[in-house]
Each structure stands twice: as C-alpha cells, then as structure tokens.
C-alpha positions in Angstrom: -23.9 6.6 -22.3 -20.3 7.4 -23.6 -18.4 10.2 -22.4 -14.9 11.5 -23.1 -12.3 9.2 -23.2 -14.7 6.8 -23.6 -15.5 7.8 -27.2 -12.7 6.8 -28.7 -13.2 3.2 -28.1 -16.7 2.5 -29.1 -15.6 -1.3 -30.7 -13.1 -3.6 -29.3 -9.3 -3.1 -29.6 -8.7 -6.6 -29.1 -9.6 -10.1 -30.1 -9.9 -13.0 -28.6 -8.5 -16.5 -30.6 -9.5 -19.9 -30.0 -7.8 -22.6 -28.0 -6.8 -25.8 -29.9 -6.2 -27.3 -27.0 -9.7 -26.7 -25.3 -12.1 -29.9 -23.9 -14.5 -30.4 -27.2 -17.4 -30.5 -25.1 -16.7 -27.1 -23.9 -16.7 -25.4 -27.3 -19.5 -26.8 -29.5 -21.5 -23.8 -28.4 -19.3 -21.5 -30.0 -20.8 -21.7 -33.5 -23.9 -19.8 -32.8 -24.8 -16.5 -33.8 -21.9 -14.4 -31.5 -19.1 -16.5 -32.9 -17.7 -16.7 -29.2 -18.7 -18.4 -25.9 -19.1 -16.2 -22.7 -15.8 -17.2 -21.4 -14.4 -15.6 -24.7 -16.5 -12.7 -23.9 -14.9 -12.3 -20.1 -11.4 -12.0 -21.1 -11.9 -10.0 -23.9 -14.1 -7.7 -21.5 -11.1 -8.0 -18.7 -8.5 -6.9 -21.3 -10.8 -3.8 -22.2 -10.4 -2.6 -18.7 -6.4 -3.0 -19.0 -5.6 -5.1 -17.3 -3.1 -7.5 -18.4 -2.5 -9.7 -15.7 -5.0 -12.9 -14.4 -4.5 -15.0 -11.2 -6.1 -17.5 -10.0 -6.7 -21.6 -9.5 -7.1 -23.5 -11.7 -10.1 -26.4 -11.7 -13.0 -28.2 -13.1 -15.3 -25.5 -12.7 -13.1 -23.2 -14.4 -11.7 -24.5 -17.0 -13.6 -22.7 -20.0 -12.5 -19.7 -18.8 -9.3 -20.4 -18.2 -8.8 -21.7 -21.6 -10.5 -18.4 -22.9 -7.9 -16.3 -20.6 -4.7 -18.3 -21.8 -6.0 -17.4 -25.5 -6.3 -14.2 -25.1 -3.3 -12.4 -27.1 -2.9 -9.0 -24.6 -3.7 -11.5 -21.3 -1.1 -13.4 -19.2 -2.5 -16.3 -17.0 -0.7 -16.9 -13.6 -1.4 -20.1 -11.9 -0.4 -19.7 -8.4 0.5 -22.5 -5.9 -2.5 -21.3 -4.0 -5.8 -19.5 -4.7 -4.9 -17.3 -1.7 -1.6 -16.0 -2.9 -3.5 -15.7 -6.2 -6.2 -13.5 -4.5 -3.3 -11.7 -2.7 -1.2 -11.2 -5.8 -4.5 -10.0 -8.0 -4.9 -7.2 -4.6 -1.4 -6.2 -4.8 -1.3 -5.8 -8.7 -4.8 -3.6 -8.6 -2.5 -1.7 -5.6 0.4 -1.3 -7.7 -1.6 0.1 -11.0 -4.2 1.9 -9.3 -6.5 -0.1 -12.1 -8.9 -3.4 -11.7 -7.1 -6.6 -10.4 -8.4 -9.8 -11.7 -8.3 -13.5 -10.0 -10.2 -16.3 -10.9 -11.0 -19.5 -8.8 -12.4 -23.4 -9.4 -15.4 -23.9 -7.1 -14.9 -25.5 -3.4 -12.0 -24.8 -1.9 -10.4 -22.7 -4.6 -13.3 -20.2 -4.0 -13.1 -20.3 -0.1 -9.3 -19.9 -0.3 -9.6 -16.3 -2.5 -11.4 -14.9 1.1 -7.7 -13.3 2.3 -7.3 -12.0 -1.0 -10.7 -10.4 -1.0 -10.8 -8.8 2.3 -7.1 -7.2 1.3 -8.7 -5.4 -1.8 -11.6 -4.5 0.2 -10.1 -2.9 3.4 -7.6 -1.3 1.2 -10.0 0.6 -0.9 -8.6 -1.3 -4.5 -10.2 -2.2 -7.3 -10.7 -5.7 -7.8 -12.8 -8.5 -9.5 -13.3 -12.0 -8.6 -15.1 -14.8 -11.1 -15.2 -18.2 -9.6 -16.4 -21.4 -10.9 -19.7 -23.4 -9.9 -21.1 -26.7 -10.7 -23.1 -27.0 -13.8 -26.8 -25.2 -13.0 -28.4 -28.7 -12.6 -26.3 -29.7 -9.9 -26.4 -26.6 -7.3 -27.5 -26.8 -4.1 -26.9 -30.3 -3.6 -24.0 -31.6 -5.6 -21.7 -33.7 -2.9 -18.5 -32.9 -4.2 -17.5 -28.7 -4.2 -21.0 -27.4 -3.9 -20.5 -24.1 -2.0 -22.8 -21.2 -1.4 -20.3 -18.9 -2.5 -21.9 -15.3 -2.9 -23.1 -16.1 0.6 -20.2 -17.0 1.8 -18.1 -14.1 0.5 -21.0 -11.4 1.2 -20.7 -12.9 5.0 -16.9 -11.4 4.6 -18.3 -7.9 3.7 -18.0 -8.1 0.4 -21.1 -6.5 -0.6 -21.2 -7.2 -4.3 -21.2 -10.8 -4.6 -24.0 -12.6 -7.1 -24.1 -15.9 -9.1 -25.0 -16.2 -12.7 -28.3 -17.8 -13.0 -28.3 -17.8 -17.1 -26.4 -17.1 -20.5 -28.0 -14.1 -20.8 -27.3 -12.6 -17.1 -23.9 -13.3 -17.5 -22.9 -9.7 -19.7 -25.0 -7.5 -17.4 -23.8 -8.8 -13.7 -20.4 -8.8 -15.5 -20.6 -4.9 -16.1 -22.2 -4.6 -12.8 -19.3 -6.2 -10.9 -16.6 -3.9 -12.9 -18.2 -0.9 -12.6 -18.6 -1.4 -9.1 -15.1 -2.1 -8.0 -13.7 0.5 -10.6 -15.7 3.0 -9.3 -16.2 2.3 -5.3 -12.3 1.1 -5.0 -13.9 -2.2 -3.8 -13.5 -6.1 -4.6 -16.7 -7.1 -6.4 -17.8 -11.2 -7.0 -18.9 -13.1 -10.1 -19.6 -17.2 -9.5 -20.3 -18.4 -13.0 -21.7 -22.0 -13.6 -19.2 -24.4 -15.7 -22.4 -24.8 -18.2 -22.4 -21.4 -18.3 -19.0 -20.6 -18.9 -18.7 -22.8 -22.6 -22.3 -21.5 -23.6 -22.5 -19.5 -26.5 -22.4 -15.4 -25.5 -25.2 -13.9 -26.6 -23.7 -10.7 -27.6 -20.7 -10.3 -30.1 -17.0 -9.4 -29.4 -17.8 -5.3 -28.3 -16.1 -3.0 -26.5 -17.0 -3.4 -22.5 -18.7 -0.6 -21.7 -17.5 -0.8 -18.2 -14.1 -0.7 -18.7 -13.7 3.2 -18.0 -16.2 3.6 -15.2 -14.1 5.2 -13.3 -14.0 8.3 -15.6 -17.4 9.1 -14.8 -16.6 10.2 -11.5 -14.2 12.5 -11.9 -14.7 16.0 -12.1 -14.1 18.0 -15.4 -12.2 20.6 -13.4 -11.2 22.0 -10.1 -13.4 24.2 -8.1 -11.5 27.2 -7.5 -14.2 28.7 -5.0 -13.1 25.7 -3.0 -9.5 26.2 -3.8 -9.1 29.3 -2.3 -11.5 29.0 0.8 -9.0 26.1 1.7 -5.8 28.4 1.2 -7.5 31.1 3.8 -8.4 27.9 6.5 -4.9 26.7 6.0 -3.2 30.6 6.6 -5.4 31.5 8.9 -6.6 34.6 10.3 -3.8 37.5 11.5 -4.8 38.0 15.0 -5.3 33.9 15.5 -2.1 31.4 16.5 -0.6 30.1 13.0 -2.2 26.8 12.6 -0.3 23.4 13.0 -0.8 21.9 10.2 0.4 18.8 8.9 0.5 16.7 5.5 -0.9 13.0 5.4 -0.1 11.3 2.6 -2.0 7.9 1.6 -2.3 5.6 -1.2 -3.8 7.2 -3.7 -1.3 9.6 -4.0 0.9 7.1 -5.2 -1.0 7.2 -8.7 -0.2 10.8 -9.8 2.8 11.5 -12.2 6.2 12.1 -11.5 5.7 15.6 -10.4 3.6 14.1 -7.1 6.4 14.5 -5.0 7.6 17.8 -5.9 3.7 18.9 -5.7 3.1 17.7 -2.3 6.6 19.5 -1.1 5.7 22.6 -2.5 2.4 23.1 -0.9 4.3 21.7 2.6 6.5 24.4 1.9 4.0 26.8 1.7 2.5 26.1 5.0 5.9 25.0 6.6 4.1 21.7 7.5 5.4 18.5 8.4 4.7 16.0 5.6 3.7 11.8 7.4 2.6 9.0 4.8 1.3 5.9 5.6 3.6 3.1 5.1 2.1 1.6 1.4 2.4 5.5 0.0 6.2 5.5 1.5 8.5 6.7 -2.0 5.6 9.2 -2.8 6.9 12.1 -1.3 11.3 12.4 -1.5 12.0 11.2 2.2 15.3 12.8 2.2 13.4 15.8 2.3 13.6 17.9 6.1 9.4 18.4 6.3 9.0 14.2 5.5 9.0 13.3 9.6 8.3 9.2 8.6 5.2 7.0 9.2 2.4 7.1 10.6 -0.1 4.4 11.4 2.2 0.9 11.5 0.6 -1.9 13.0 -2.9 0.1 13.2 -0.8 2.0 16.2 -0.2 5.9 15.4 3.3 5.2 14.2 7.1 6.5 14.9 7.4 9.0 17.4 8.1 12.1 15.9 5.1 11.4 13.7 2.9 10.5 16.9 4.0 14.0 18.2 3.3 16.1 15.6 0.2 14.4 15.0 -1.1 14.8 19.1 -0.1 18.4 18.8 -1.6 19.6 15.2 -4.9 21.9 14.3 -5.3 20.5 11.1 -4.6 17.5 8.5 -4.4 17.4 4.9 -5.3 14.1 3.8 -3.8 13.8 0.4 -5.4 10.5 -0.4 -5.8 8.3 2.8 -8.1 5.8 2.9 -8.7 5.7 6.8 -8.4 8.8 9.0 -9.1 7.3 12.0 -5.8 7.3 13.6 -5.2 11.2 12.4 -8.1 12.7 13.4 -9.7 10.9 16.4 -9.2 11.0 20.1 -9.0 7.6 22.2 -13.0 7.4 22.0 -13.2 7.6 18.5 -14.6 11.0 18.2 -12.9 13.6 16.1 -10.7 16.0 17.7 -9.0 17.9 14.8 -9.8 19.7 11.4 -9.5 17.9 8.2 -9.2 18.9 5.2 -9.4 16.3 2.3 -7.7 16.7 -1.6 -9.2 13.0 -3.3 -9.1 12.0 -7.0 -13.2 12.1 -7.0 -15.7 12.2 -4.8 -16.0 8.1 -4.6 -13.1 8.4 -2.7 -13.8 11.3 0.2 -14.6 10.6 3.6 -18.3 10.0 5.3 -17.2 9.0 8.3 -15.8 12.1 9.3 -16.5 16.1 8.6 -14.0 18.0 6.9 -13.5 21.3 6.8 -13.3 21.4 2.9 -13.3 19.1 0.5 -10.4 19.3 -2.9 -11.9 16.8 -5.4 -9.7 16.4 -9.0 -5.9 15.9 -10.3 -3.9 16.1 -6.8 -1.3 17.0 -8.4 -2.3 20.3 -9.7 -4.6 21.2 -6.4 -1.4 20.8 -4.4 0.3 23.2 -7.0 -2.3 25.6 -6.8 -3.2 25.0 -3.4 0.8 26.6 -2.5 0.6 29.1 -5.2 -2.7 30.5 -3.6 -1.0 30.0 0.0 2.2 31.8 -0.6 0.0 35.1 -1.7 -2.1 35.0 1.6 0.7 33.8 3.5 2.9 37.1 3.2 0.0 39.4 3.5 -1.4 37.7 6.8 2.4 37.3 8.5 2.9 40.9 8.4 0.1 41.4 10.4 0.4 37.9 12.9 2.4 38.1 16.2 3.6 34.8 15.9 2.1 32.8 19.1 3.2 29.3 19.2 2.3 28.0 22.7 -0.6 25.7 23.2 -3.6 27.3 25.4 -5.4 24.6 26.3 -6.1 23.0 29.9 -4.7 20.1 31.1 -7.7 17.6 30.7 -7.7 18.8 26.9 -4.0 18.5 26.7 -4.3 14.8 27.7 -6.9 13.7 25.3 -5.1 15.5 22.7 -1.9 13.5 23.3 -3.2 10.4 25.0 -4.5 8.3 22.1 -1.5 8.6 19.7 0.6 7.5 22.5 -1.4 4.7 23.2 0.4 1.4 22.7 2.9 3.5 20.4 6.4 1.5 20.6 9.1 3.1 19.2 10.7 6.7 20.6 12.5 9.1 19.0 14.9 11.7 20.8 13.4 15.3 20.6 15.0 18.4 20.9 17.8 18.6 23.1 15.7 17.1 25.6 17.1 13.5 24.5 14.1 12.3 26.3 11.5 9.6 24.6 7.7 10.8 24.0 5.5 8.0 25.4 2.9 7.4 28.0 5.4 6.9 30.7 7.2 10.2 30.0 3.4 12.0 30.6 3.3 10.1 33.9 6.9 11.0 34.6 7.8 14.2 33.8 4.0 15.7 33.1 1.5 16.8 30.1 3.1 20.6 30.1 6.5 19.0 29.4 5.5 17.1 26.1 3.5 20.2 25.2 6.9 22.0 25.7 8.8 19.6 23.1 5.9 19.8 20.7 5.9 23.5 20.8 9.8 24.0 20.6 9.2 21.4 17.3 6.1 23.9 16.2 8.3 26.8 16.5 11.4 25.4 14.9 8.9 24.5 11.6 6.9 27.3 11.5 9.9 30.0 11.4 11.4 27.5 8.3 14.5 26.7 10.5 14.4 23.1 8.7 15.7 24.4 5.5 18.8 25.3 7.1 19.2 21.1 6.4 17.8 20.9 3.1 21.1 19.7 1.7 21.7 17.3 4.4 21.6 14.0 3.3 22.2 12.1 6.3 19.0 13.6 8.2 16.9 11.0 8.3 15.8 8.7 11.4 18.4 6.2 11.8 19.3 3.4 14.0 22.4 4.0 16.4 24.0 0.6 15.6 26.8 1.5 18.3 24.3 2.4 20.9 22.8 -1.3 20.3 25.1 -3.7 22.4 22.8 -6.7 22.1 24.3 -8.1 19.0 27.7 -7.0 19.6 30.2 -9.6 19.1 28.0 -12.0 17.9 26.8 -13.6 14.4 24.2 -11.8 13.9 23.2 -8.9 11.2 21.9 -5.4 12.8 17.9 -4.8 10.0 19.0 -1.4 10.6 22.3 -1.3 8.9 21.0 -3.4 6.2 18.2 -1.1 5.5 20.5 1.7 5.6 22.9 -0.4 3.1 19.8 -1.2 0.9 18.2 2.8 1.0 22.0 4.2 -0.2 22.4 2.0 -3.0 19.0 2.5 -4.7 20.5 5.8 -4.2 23.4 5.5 -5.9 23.5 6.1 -9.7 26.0 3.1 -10.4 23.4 0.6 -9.3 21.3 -0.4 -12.4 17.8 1.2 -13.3 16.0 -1.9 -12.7 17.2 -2.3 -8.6 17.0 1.4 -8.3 13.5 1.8 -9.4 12.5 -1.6 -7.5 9.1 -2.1 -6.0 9.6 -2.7 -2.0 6.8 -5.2 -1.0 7.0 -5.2 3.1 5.4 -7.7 5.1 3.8 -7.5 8.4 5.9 -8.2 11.7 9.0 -7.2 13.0 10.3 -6.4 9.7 7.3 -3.4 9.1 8.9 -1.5 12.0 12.0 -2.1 10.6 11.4 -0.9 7.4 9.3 2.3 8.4 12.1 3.3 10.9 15.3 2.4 8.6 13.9 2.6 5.0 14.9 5.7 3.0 13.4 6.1 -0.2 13.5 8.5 -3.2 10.3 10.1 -4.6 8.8 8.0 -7.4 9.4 4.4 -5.3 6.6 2.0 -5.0 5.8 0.6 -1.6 3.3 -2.3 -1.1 1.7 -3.4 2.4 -1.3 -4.8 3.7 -2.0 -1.5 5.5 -5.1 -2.6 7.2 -5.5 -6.5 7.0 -2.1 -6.9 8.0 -1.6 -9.8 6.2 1.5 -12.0 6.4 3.1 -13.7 3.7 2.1 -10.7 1.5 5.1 -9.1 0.8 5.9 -12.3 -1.7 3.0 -12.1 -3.4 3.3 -8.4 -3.8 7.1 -8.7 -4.8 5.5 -11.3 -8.1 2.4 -9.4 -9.0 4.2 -5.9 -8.8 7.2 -7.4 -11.2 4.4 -8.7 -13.7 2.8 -5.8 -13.3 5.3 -3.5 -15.5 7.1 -3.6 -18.3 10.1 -5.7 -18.5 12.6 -5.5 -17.5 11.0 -4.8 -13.8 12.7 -5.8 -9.8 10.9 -5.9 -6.3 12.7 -6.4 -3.3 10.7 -8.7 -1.0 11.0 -7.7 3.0 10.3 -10.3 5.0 10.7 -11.9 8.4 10.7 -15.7 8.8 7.6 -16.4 10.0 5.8 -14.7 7.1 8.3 -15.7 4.3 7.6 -19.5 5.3 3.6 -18.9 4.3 3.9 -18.5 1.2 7.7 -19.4 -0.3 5.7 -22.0 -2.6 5.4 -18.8 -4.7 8.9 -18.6 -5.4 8.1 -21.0 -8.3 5.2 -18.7 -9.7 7.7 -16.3 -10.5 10.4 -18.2 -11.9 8.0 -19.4 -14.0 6.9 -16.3 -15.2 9.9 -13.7 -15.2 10.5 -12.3 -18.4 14.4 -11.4 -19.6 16.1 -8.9 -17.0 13.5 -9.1 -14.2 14.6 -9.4 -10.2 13.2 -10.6 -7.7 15.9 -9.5 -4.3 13.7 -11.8 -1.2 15.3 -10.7 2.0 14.3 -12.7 5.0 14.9 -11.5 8.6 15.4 -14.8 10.5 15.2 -14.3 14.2 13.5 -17.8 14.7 10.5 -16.2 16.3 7.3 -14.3 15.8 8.7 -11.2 17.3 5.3 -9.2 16.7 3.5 -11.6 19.0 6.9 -12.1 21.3 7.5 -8.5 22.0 4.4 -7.2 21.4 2.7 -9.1 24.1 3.4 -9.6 27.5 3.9 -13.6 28.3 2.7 -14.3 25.1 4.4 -18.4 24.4 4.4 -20.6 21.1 6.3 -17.8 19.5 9.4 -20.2 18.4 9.7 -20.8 15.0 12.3 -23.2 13.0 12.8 -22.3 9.2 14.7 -24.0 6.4 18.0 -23.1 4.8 16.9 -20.2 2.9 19.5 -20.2 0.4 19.4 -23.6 -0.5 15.8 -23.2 -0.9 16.4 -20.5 -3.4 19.1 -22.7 -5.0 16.8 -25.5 -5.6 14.1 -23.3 -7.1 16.4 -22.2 -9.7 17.8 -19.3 -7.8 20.8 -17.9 -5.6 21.3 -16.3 -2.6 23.8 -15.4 0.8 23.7 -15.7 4.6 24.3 -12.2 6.1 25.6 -13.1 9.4 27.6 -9.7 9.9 26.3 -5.8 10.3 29.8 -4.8 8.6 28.9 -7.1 5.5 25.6 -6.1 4.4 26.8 -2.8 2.4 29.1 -5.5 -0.1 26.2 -8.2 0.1 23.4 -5.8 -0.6 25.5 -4.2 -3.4 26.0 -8.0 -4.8 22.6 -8.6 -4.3 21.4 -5.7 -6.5 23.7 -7.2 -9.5 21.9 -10.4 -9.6 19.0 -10.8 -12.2 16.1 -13.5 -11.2 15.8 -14.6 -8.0 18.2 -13.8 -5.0 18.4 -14.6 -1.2 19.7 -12.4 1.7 19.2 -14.9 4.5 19.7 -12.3 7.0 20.5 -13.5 10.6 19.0 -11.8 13.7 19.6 -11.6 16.8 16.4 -12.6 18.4 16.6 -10.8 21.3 16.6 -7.4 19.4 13.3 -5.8 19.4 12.3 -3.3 16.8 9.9 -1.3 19.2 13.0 -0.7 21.3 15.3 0.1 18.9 17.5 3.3 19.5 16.8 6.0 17.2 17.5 9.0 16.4 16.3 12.0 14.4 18.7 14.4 13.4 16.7 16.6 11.5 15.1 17.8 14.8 18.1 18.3 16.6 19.8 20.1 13.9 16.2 22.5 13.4 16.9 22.7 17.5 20.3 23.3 17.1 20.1 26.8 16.2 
C-alpha cells in the first residue's frame, strides 16, 4: 500500500556499487538472480529512509555489511572508537533530524556495548535502528568465541523489537519490520544478522524500501477543527469562572517544525498570556529572550529552575507542545495527576496513554498553534468583557500543599520572586507558610494575566542571570565563573559579526554540574538546536552529540560541546572520530568545566566520597589530536576567549577552570523579568 508522498518513489533513487576491496569469499553469492547480496540490499534500503549517516563497530561478524555501507554512494560510514559512542552518536543524530538513526555492531562485545546507545533512543522517544553481526548460522548457540544471545539480551533492556535473522529470505521482511517500527513508534528497533547471511545473495532486486516513509501513514490529512475550537473555549474559559493559569510546555518534537515554530508557539502564549517552559533538549525552540519563556523545566528528572517550579505548582492547565514525558508537569508527589492537560502532537503515535487529557491537537504544530491563538483572541475579547478578573487561589491548605509540594521536592536552584527577594523551596513552606508562596504565585499570576510582561518585550537583558558579584567564592582567585562564560558564549551567537556557522551551532550539553549551568545561564535564539540525554542522563554524551549533530548537516556545520570533566574524560577518544571526518569549514568548540570533582554526586548528596577526580591537560590533548585550544582561568577573560574560540574552524578547547567549591544548585540568581512585571 502506497500513499501520498510515497507515490513518487515507487523504484529506487539510488544504487548501490560494489567494493573492490571486499573479502572474495564474501561476494561469490552476488552473481545470482538479484545481482546484489543482502548487505547490498541493507544500505541501499537505509539510504531510502534518508539517512545518510552509519555508526557503528567494526568486526568479523560485520564485515559484509560494512563493505556494502562504505560503497554506498549517498552513505558515510563512521567507525567510532567505541560501539557505545557509536550507539550514542546514531541516538543523537536520529534526535537532531527527527528521522531514523542507524548503528551497526560486530557480534560479542561490540553488540553488548550498543546497550547505552539503545536505551537513549528508547527513553527518548527517537527513531533508531540497530543491525548487529552474529556467527555464521552453523555456529550459534555454542560457538566459544563472541557467541551472544543478543535479541535476548537487548529485549531484557526494554527494547521490545529485537529478532535475529534465521534465513536469506527473512532477512527483507524483519528488515521492513524493524524500520517501520522505530519510524513510526519513535523507538530503537534490533536486527542481528548472521555473517553467512550478510554475503548471501538477496533474494529480491535493488527496489525502493517500502518502509522508508512509514511515518507518513500516521499522520493525519488535516486538522480537526471541531477539536480546534473546543480547545480554544477550555483554554478561555467560561466568564463567570477564575481565568485559567495556563502554561506552555514545550518538548522535543517541537524542535522539528520550520522556522516559523517559535513565532507560532509565542503567538498562541500570547493569546492566553501564558508562561512558555521547555525541557532542556527543546531549549532554542521557542526565542528565550522573549518575557513569557520563564526557562527549564525538568533538569536532572527534578521539576527544574524555580520560577518554572512555581508556575508549574500553581497552574490549571498545560499545553504539552510535544513532550515526551509529562510526569513532572502533571503529577502530584504520588504520581497521580493533579492538573488538566491539553496535548498538540505531530500524530497520534506520539500522544499520551499514560495520562488523560482534556483534548487532544493531532497534525502540523505549527499551524494548530497559529490557529489555536487566532481562535483564542476571538473568544478571548468576548469572554473578558464579561469576567471579573479573580486571581487568588481558593483552595484549602491540604490541597495547597500537594499542589506545591512535589515540584519543590528536591528542586535546587531558587530564583528571587517579586519584591519579596525571598527563595521558593521547601524550607520557605516550612518557614514562612503555604499562603505565603500562594501569595508570590498569585502576584506572578496577576502580573501575566493583565499582559504587564510586554511592558519588557524590548528588554534584552531580562533573562535569568547569575549575579557574578554576589558570588564571593571565586573572588580573587584563578578560577572562571560557568556563568559569565555562558553569558559570554549566549551574546556572541547573538551577535551578527560572529560567523553563520558558530551562530547557528548545535549545543550538545552533558549531564552534571554543567546541565544546571547551562539551563540557568544559557540564552538562546529561536531556531538553535539543543541536544541532551533528557531521561537516561547519560554522561559523555554531549561529545558524541557535538560529532553526530556536525555530520548530520550540511557542511559547513559547528556544535559546541558543554561538558564537565568527569564526563568529557568518557569519551574524549571521540575527538579523533571527528577529526577524521570533518568536512571543509566544520567546528567543533569542546568546552570543559574542570572542577576536579563529580559535583552532581558531591553536592547533590549529603557525605557522598570518591567524588575526586584528576584529568589531563586538556589543551594539549586537543593539540595532539590535531587541534587547539586555551585555559580560561579568569571570569573577566571568557568574553575575548569565547569570541577567539568562535573564530577557530576544527577542533578547539576552552579548558575552563572552576572553582570546585562553587555549586550550581546554589548559585545566586536572578530574574529580572519578574521583578520588572512586579515593578509596576
């Protein structure tokens, strides 16, 4: 069955062309009545899906299909140091195109190391497709070298797709199988392929892969309107009812609309005067320099940056624009839901079962938030006319704390409200009482509701920020304030004499210290890419994520890797992958926070020990890899030696040096956006 797009394409657009250099033995089946072998058939198949990229390990068991991959004129073959950076990289590329991700592993070792990988793509709702190599067919199950149960092992991990090839001819069928399955489901789905196997001859011809746009067949031909304006009605409200506090959550699959996402999503925040929260790999989504973008939320698997947790604790309703996991804006300490949800997906595939939402938008997000505000703004002046506008919570105290207890829960960082000046956290309850935070959160309520933030729509400078003068602890000393780099790095992507390439950069974050950092101090222009491991947490990603976003564009293309020591040192072999494959004009800007400690586990856990870590000389590590790089040793540098930085094509080093007494979760900060709403 063909539909649409699909029509178009009903023979191959590419062809495959045969390796010289390929083991004899491997290609004497290739004369038969297909004129390819199956590995032939697999990368041509992989390159009818688009992608362009493979990763992987090579091996013994995989050698056919290597071979057939490096052939293949529209595929590039990336060997990675290790089969779980590969797995990694192949997770982050299917994250970055919003397409199938492809790696490919020897049997043994190089299949058990992909598990990482796997469980990223998995968690993270992406698309991607993992063939591995076996012993030949005669010698499973009790060769003594390699021999692992590998759909076993990896449907043990959750991977529920996982099958082995038993013949030839099952081969083509579990291979459309797998594809359509991750395509469709947003899932990581697993091939293991005998050697034999691999090097027999296919017993199809070269054809177009009839898989390769399954994901068209879930989406729906057009937008229901019925369902378009019963949401605009929920979201107003009725007249004689409290305006609802609503607020805007925005998630990864937002991330693959066009350039009009951004202004989409603002318009229909404007509409409701809601605040707009994304979770940290949609961050560049939605123009953070914006008054109704209040930051993060959900770093860490905690409910995020204050003003976030706030707003959150004292909403009605979310909008999910394309979150994968609700859990965290919906639920109540217990798990049960608490608040009104109204979901806007791509396709149905991707909605929600786990919780029950009001209504459902399934299509282009784009044009539903487009006609979602249109819609709005008509009810909106019709129903305010006739609303008295209430704005005080009535709810008892028992419900007040279970409304605000879980999103304070374990939530580090604070953030001044008001002109209270006072930080929103469990404690503060304790202290000062429920009615007071409810006090705050209404004063914030009121001051969005009556549109008192466009009053600093021009303000550039309202964004959270980190009071480096407050922060004494590094004073003095030879150490570089994140913050102030951060700041540095967010103004010159900003600025329109830095080159296209470092503007438009991919930021690839990894997970420690260096995540709070970046969600706090990290300002970012609509249309910027942010990767993280958002639920695996994964360290060592951002490298991997840096390479597979770079090679996942058209060159010239930069990343800027943000990483902490601890996780930089897991996988820095990598640095070689990509200076083996950059292409003329690509960058690669790694920036290493070196505090000489795991400060996630340090600070994050009371008498937590074995947190010390020693590290190399990061510069002349890049050096001897072919690249170049700085030690930032000095807050009052790191505007000239990010601006340097940026110039550099190839690889580059910020060795930054940190204080390692300064802790992200008590950072100072400080958002004047609220103060100025506040200010009157």
């Amino acid at each position: 069955c063909v539909r649409g797009e699909q029509k178009k394409q009903l023979q191959p657009t590419i062809t495959t062309k045969k390796n010289p250099t390929a083991n004899k033995n491997m290609t004497t089946e290739t004369n038969g009545k297909s004129g390819v072998n199956l590995s032939e058939w697999i990368a041509n198949a992989i390159a009818d899906t688009g992608c362009q990229v493979v990763f992987g390990g090579h091996g013994g068991a995989l050698v056919p299909l290597v071979n057939a991959v490096v052939s293949h004129p529209n595929l590039t073959w990336v060997c990675a140091r290790n089969e779980h950076d590969a797995a990694t990289m192949a997770a982050a590329y299917a994250k970055m195109t919003g397409g199938l991700g492809v790696v490919i592993a020897t049997s043994g070792p190089g299949a058990t190391n992909l598990t990482t990988g796997l469980m990223e793509a998995l968690l993270d709702q992406v698309s991607l497709l993992a063939i591995t190599g076996m012993k030949p067919t005669a010698q499973l199950g009790y060769a003594e070298f390699q021999d692992v149960n590998q759909s076993r092992l990896f449907a043990g991990a959750g991977i529920e797709w996982s099958k082995d090839a038993a013949s030839p001819e099952a081969v083509i069928p579990l291979l459309r199988d797998a594809v359509a399955t991750a395509l469709t489901r947003r899932t990581c789905a697993h091939l293991a392929i005998p050697v034999d196997i691999q090097c027999a001859s296919s017993p199809l011809p070269l054809k177009h892969f009839c898989a390769s746009h399954a994901a068209l067949q879930i989406r729906p031909p057009a937008i229901d309107t019925l369902q378009l304006d019963a949401t605009a009605a929920s979201l107003v409200g009725a007249p004689d009812a409290r305006k609802p506090r609503t607020i805007i959550a925005v998630g990864l699959r937002a991330a693959y609309g066009g350039p009009g996402m951004s202004d989409a999503i603002l318009e229909l925040a404007e509409a409701l005067n809601a605040p707009v929260l994304t979770r940290l790999h949609a961050k560049g989504v939605v123009d953070e320099s914006h008054p109704l973008s209040m930051g993060v939320i959900g770093v860490h698997g905690k409910p995020g940056l204050e003003a976030a947790a706030l707003l959150v604790s004292s909403s009605d309703c979310v909008i999910s624009i394309g979150v994968e996991d609700e859990s965290l804006l919906v639920c109540n300490l217990a798990g049960l839901q608490i608040r009104k949800v109204i979901e806007i997906e791509p396709d149905a595939m991707a909605c929600s079962t786990r919780f029950q939402a009001d209504h459902t938008i399934v299509g282009d997000i784009e044009k539903i938030c487009r006609q979602l505000a249109s819609q709005i703004e008509i009810l909106q002046i019709k129903v305010d006319k006739k609303r008295s506008i209430q704005q005080t919570m009535q709810l008892d105290e028992s419900k007040m704390m279970e409304k605000f207890s879980y999103m304070m829960h374990n939530n580090p960082t604070a953030v001044e409200i008001g002109t209270h000046k006072k930080q929103l956290s469990l404690s503060r309850i304790v202290s000062d009482g429920i009615k007071s935070v409810v006090k705050d959160a209404d004063t914030l309520w009121k001051a969005i509701h009556e549109g008192e933030w466009r009053k600093i729509q021009d303000y550039s400078d309202h964004t959270r920020v980190v009071d480096n003068e407050k922060d004494k602890i590094s004073e003095g000393k030879d150490y570089c304030h994140p913050g102030v780099l951060l700041d540095a790095l967010s103004r010159a992507r900003k600025d329109k004499s830095t080159d296209a390439v470092s503007r438009n950069a991919t930021i690839a974050v990894d997970v420690g210290d260096v995540t709070l950092w970046a969600s706090l101090c990290l300002n970012l222009e609509a249309g910027s890419r942010t990767l993280y491991s958002e639920r695996l947490g994964t360290m060592g990603y951002a490298l991997n994520a840096g390479i597979a976003s770079v090679l996942a564009c058209p060159e010239p293309k930069g990343a800027v890797v943000l990483a902490g020591d601890g996780g930089f040192q897991m996988t820095l072999n990598e640095l070689s992958t990509f200076q083996q494959h950059k292409r003329p004009g690509d960058k690669l800007l790694c920036i290493v926070l070196d505090n000489v400690v795991l400060g996630r586990v340090a600070f994050g856990f009371k008498s937590a020990k074995g947190c010390d870590l020693i590290g190399p000389d990061y510069v002349a590590l890049a050096k001897a890899y072919g690249g170049d790089g700085v030690r930032l040793d000095k807050s009052c540098d790191a505007e000239q030696v990010v601006k340097m930085a940026l110039e550099k094509e190839g690889l580059f080093l910020i060795h930054v040096i940190v204080d390692p007494n300064l802790q992200a979760d008590m950072a100072t900060v400080t958002d004047n956006s609220i103060a100025l709403m506040n200010s009157g």
